[in-house]
C-alpha positions as a Markdown table, in Angstrom:
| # | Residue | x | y | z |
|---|---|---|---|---|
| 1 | Unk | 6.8 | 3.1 | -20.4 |
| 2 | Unk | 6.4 | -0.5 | -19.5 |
| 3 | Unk | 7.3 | -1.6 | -15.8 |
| 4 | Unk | 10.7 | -3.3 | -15.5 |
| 5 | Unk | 12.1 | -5.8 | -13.3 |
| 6 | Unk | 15.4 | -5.8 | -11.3 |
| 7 | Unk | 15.6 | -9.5 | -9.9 |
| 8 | Unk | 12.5 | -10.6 | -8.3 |
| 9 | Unk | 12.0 | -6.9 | -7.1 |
| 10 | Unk | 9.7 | -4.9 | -9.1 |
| 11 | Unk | 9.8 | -1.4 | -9.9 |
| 12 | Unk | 5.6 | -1.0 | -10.0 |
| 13 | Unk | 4.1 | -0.2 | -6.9 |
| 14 | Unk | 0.8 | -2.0 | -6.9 |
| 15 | Unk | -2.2 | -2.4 | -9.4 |
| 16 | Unk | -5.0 | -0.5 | -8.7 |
| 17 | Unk | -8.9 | -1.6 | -9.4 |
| 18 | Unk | -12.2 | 0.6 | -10.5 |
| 19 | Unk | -13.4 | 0.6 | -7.4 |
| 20 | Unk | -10.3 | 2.1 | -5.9 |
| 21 | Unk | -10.9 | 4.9 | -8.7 |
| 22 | Unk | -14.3 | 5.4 | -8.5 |
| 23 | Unk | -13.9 | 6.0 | -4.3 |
| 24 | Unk | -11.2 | 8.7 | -5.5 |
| 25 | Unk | -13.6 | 10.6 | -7.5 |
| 26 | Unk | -15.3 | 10.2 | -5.1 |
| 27 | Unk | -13.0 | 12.0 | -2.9 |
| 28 | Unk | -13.4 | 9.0 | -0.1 |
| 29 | Unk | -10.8 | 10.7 | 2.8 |
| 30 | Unk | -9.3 | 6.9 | 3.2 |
| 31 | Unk | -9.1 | 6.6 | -0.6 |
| 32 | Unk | -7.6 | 9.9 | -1.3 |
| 33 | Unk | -4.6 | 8.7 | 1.5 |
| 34 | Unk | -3.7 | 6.0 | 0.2 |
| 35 | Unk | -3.7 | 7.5 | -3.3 |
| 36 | Unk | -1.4 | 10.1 | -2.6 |
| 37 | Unk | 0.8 | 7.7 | -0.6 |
| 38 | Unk | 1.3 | 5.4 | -3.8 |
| 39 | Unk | 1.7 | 8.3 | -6.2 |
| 40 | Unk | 4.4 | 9.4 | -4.1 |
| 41 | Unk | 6.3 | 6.0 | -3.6 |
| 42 | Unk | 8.9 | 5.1 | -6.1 |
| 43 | Unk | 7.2 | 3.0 | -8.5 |
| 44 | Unk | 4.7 | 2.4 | -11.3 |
| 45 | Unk | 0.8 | 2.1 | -10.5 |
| 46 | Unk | -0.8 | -0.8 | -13.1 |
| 47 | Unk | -4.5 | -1.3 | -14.0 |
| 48 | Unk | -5.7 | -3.9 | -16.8 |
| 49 | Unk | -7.1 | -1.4 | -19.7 |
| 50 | Unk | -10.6 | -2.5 | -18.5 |
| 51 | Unk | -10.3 | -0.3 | -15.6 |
| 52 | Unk | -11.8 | 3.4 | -17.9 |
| 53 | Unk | -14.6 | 0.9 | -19.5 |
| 54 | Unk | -15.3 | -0.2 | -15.5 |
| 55 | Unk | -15.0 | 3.8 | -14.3 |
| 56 | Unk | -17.0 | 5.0 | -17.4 |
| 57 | Unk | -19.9 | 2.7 | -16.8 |
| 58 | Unk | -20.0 | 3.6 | -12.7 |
| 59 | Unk | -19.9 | 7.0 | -13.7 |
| 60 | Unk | -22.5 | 6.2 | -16.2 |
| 61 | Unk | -25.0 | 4.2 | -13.7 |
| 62 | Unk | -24.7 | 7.5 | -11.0 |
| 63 | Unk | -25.5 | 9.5 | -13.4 |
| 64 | Unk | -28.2 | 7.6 | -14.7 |
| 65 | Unk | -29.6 | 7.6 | -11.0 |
| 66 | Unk | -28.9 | 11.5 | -10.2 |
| 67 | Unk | -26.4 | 11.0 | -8.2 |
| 68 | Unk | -24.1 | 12.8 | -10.4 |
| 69 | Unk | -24.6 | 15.4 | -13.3 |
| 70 | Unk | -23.4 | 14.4 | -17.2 |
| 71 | Unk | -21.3 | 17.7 | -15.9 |
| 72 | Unk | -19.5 | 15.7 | -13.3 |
| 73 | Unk | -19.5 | 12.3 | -15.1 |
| 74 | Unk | -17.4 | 13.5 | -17.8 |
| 75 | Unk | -15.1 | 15.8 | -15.5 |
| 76 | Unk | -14.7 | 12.4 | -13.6 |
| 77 | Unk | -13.8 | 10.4 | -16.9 |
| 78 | Unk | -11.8 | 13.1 | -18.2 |
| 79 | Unk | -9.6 | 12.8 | -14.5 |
| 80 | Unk | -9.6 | 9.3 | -14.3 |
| 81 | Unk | -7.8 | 9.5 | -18.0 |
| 82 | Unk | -5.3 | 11.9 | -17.0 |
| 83 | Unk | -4.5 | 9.5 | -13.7 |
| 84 | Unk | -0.6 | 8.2 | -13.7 |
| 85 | Unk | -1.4 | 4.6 | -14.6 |
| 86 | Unk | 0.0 | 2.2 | -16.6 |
| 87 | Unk | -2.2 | 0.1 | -18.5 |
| 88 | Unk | -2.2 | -3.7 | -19.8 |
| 89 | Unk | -4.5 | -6.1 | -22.2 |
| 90 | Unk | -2.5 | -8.4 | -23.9 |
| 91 | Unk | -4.1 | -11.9 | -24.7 |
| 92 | Unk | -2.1 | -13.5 | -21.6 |
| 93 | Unk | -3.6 | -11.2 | -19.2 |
| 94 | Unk | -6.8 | -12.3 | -20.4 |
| 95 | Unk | -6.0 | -16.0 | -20.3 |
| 96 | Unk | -4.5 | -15.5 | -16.8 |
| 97 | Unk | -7.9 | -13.9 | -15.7 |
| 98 | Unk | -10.2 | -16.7 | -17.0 |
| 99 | Unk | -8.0 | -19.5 | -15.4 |
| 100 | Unk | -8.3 | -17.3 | -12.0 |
| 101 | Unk | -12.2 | -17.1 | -12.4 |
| 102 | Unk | -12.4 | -20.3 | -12.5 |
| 103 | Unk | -10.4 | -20.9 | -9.8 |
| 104 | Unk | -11.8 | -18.9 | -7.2 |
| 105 | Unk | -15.6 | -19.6 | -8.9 |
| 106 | Unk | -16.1 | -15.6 | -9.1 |
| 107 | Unk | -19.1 | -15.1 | -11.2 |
| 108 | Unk | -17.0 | -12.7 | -13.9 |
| 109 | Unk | -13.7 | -12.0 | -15.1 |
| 110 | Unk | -13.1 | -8.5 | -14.6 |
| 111 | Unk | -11.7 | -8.3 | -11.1 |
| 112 | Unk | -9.7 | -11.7 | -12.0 |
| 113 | Unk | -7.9 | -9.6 | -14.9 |
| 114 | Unk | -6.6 | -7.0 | -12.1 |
| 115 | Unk | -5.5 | -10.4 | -10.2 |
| 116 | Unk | -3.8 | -11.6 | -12.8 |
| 117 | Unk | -2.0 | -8.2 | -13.3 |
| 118 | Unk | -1.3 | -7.9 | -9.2 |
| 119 | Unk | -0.1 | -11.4 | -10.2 |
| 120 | Unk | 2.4 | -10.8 | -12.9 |
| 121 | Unk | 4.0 | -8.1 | -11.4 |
| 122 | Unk | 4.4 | -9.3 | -7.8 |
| 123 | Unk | 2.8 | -6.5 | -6.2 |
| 124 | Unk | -0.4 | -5.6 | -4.2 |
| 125 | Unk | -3.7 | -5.0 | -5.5 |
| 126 | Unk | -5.3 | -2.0 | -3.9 |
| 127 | Unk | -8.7 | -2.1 | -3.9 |
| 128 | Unk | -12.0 | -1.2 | -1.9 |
| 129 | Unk | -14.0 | -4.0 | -2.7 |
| 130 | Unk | -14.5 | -6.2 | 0.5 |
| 131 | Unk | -15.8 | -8.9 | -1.9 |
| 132 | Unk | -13.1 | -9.1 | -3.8 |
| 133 | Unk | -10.3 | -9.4 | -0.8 |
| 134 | Unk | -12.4 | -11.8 | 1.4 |
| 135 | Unk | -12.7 | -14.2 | -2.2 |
| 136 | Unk | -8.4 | -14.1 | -2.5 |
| 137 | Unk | -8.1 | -14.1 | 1.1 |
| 138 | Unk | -4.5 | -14.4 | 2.6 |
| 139 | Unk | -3.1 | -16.2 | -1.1 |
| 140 | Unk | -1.2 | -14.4 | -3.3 |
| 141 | Unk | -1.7 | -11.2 | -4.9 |
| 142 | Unk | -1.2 | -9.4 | -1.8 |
| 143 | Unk | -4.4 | -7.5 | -1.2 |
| 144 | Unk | -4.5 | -4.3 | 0.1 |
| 145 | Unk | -8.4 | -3.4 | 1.0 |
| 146 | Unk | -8.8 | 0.1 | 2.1 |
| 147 | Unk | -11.0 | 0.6 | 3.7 |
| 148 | Unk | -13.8 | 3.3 | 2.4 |
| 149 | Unk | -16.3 | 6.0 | 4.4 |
| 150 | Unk | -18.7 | 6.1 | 1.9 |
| 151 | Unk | -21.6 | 4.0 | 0.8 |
């Protein structure tokens, strides 16, 4: 189902990044609120399709490390698939995302795809990367950083 639009207000409820997911498997008490809060509200959550090949390879480097078991690394894929998100890659999101590189100077593209989407649909971006919401700042997307216990 693709998110629609009535007048400027949209019926998604934010876009959500990897490292929003990858607190949640990591069952991050912040994290998990603010989850279940959006879940519940009344509209779509959106991630660019990027977002399983950014979970797979952070599940992939703790596993690599011990932190996790291949157990746990595929029971966390295999959740992260099954998560109520709406995913995007067409070739304007990725145009989008390279423009916004440049134009904050981030050294990749990846988190400007999820800008891009946040963007396109007028809503938030939810994330826990501090990096990422002191590089947007105050401009638009809204960011919403929440805030995680774990290290």
């Amino acid at each position: 189902m693709s998110a629609e639009r009535t007048g400027t207000r949209s019926v998604t409820a934010g876009c959500i990044d990897a490292s929003l997911v990858v607190r949640l498997l990591d069952a991050d008490p912040a994290v998990v609120t603010a989850w279940e809060r959006l879940v519940r509200s009344d509209g779509d959550l959106i991630a660019p399709s990027l977002l399983h090949y950014e979970v797979a390879n952070a599940l992939h480097q703790q596993q690599r490390t011990g932190r996790i078991t291949a157990e746990t690394a595929y029971d966390g894929l295999r959740r992260v698939l099954c998560l109520p998100l709406e995913l995007h890659g067409d070739a304007r999101l990725h145009s989008r995302a390279l423009e916004i590189a440049h134009e904050h100077q981030m050294q990749a593209t990846y988190d400007a795809h999820y800008v891009a989407l946040a963007e396109r649909f007028r809503v938030p971006l939810w994330t826990c990367d501090r990096r990422l919401a002191a590089e947007l700042g105050d401009g638009l997307p809204e960011v919403h950083l929440v805030p995680s216990g774990l290290s």
